[in-house]
N, C-alpha and C positions, 0 to 999 in steps of 0.2 A: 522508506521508507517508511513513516515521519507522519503528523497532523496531514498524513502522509496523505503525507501529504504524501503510488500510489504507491505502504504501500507497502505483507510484510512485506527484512526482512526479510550462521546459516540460516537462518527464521527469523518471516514478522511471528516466531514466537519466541518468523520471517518477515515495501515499499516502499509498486509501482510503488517496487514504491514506499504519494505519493506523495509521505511517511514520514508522536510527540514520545521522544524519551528523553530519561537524562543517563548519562551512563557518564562513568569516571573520565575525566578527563586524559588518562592516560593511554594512551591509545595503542603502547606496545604490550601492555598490560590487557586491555580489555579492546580486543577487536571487535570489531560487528561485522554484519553485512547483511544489511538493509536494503509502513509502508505506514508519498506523506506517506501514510504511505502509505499498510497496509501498512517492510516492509517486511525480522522475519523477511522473507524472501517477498516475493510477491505483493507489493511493495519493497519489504524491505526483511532479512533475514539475518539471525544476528548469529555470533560465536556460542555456542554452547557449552564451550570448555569451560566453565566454573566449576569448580566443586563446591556446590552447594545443591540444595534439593531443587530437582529443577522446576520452576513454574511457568507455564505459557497464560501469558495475561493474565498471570495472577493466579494460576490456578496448577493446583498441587496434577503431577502425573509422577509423579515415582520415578523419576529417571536421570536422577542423580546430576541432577545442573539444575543455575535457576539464571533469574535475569534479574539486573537491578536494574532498574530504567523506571525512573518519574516520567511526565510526559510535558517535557519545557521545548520541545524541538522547533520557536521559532527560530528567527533570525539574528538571534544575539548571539549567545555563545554557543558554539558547534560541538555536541554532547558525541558524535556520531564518528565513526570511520568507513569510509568506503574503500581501503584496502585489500585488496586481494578476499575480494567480496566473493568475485565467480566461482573459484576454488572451494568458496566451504561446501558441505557435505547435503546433500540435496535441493541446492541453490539451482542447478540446470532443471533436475528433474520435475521441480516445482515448478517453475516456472513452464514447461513446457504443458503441465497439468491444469494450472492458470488459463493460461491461453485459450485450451482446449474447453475449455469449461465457459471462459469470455463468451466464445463462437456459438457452444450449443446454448448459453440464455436466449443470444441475438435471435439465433435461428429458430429455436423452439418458440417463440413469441411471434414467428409470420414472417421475419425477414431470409432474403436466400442471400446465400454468400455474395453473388454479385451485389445485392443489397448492401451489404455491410463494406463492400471494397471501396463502395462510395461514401463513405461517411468520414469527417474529420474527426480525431478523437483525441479526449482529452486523458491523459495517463494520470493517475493522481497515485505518489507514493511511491516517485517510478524507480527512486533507488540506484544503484547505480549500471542499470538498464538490461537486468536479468531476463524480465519479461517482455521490454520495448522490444526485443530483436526478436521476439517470436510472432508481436503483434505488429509488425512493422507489414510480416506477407498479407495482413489483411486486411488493413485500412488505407484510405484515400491518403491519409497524413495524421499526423501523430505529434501534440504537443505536449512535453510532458514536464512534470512542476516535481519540486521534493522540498522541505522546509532545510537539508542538508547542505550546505554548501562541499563537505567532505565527499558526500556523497555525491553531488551533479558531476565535482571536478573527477572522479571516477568514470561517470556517465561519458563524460568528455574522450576518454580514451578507449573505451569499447566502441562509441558513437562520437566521433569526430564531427563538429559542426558542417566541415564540408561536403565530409563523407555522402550523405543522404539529403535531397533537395526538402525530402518530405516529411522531414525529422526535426522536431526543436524542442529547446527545454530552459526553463528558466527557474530560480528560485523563487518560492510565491508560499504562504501557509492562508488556506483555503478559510473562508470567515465570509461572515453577511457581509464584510467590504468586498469583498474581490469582485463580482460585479463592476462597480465603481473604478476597481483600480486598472481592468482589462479594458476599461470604457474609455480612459484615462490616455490610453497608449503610450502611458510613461514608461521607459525603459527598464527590464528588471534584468535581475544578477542572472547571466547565465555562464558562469566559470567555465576556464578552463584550467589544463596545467602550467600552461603558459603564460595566461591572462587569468589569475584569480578573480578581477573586477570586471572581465566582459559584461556587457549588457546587450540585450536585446529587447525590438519590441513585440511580443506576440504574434503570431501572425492573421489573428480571429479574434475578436473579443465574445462567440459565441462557437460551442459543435455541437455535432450533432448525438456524443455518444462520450459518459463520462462513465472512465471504469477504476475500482481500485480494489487492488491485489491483497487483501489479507492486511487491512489498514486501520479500517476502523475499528478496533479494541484498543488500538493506539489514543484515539481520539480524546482529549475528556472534554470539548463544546461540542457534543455531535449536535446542537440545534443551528448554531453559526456555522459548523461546518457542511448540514448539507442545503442551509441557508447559499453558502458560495456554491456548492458543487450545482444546486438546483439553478442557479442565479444565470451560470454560465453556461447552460443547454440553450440548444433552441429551443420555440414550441414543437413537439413531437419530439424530442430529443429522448435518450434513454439512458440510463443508470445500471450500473452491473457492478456489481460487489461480490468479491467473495470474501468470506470469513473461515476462520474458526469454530466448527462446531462443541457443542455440549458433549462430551464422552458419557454415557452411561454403558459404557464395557466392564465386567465384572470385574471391581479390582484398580479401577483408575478412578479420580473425582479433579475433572477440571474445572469444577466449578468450586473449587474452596475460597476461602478470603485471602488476601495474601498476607506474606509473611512478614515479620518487623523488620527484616531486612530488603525489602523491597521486592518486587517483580515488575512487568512489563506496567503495570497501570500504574496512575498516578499515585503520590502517596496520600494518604488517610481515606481513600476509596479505591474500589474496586468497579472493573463491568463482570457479571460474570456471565458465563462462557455464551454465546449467541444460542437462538433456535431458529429453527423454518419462522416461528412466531415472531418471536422479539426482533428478528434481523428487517421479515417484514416490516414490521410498525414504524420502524426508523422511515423507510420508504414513505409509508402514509401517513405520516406526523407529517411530512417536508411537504404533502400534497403530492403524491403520482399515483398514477390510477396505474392500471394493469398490471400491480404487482402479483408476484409469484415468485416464491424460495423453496429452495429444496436440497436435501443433501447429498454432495453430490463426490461419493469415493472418502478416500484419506490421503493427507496430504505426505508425502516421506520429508519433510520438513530437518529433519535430524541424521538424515541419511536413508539411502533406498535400501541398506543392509541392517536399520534401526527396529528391533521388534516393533516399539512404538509408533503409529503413524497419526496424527488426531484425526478426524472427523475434517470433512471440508461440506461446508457452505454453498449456495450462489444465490443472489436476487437480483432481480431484476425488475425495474420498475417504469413508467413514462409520464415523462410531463405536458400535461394537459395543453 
């Protein structure tokens, strides 16, 4: 989902995620499936079915749905639903485009797949484990956070803690503490159906490879939050984001303000819609050198039979 925590997010518009919103508390009324998240899928990806005008982060596409979501998604009250999350409507297919997109930042920047099968990684926004199961074929191991409790105890049933040795996940919202609190090895919330209050302790308090899925437009501290995300790399460590791009297609404007009834961003601000630019800077504000963004396809976020597809994103960046 979530301050995705990764992550969208059917849509972080779908969060790994690894994924902050606030959505009605009723949850047979207003389903999601969520990034922090991204996630919106990838992180985290929500229900579309409102009728109202729809906005992805805030930003008007004409397609007849919108999203209420403030962005409160810590750890108090659980705004989010992780039910029957995998079923909405381009929740696989994103996430498999996610993934795909993961591998060619990794690779395009020097590393080869064997490269990257070695690396531990950290899922941020990871939702309720849309895109964990695609990136699970390609990393050493895989920890992954989401601010959602609703959401992990979802993660829980597609990803059984027993199920995979090299699989873990705990509730965590990404901030200049979490350094501190990984360092810590205190034990954090990682639900299940069974056990709402399991805890676990991390299995790293550092990896080599932090990614999130269509998360950060959820975000509203991106300075604390890639304060945590940069905190928790090693040295040489890398960063891969994907987002939401800007539409300038004849006829669509994702970049409007939102509306008095709410959308993905928080209320009385807006982000609007990312660029190759502005997605970068986020990377070189936090300090990583070898950044490079690009845009990269359109996400079916809404469904692979949706005329509309947005813009998709990826950066990628490393820490000195």
């Amino acid at each position: 989902m979530s301050n995705h925590t990764e992550e969208q997010h059917a849509h972080q518009c779908v969060h790994d995620h690894g994924h902050n919103h606030q959505h009605p508390p009723d949850e047979d009324e207003h389903e999601h499936e969520h990034v922090q998240g991204e996630r919106d899928q990838p992180g985290h990806l929500h229900d579309h079915q409102h009728q109202h005008q729809h906005q992805c982060h805030g930003h008007d596409h004409g397609q007849g749905h919108s999203h209420e979501h403030g962005h409160t998604h810590g750890q108090g009250d659980d705004l989010w639903s992780g039910r029957d999350y995998m079923s909405m409507p381009g929740v696989k297919e994103t996430a498999v485009i996610s993934t795909e997109t993961v591998i060619y930042a990794l690779t395009s920047a020097g590393l080869t797949k064997e490269d990257v099968a070695k690396l531990d990684l950290l899922e941020i926004g990871c939702g309720p484990g849309a895109v964990t199961t695609n990136l699970l074929h390609h990393f050493s191991t895989i920890h992954a956070i989401d601010t959602s409790p609703s959401m992990l105890t979802s993660f829980s049933t597609h990803h059984p803690p027993s199920s995979n040795p090299k699989l873990t996940y705990s509730l965590h919202s990404l901030s200049s503490s979490s350094p501190k609190a990984f360092d810590s090895r205190e034990p954090m919330l990682s639900p299940t159906v069974d056990d709402p209050e399991r805890k676990i302790v991390p299995p790293r308090n550092r990896f080599d490879v932090a990614v999130a899925n269509l998360v950060l437009h959820h975000v509203d501290d991106v300075k604390s939050f890639m304060e945590g995300v940069v905190g928790l790399l090693k040295s040489g460590g890398w960063i891969v984001f994907t987002e939401f791009g800007r539409d300038e297609s004849e006829g669509y404007n994702n970049d409007a303000k939102t509306l008095p009834d709410g959308s993905v961003n928080a209320p009385n601000h807006f982000h609007p819609a990312y660029t190759t630019e502005t997605l970068s800077t986020v990377l070189t504000d936090a300090g990583l050198d070898d950044v490079h963004a690009e845009v990269k396809g359109r996400l079916p976020v809404f469904g692979v039979d949706k005329p509309y597809q947005p813009p998709g994103l990826v950066v990628r960046g490393r820490k000195p």
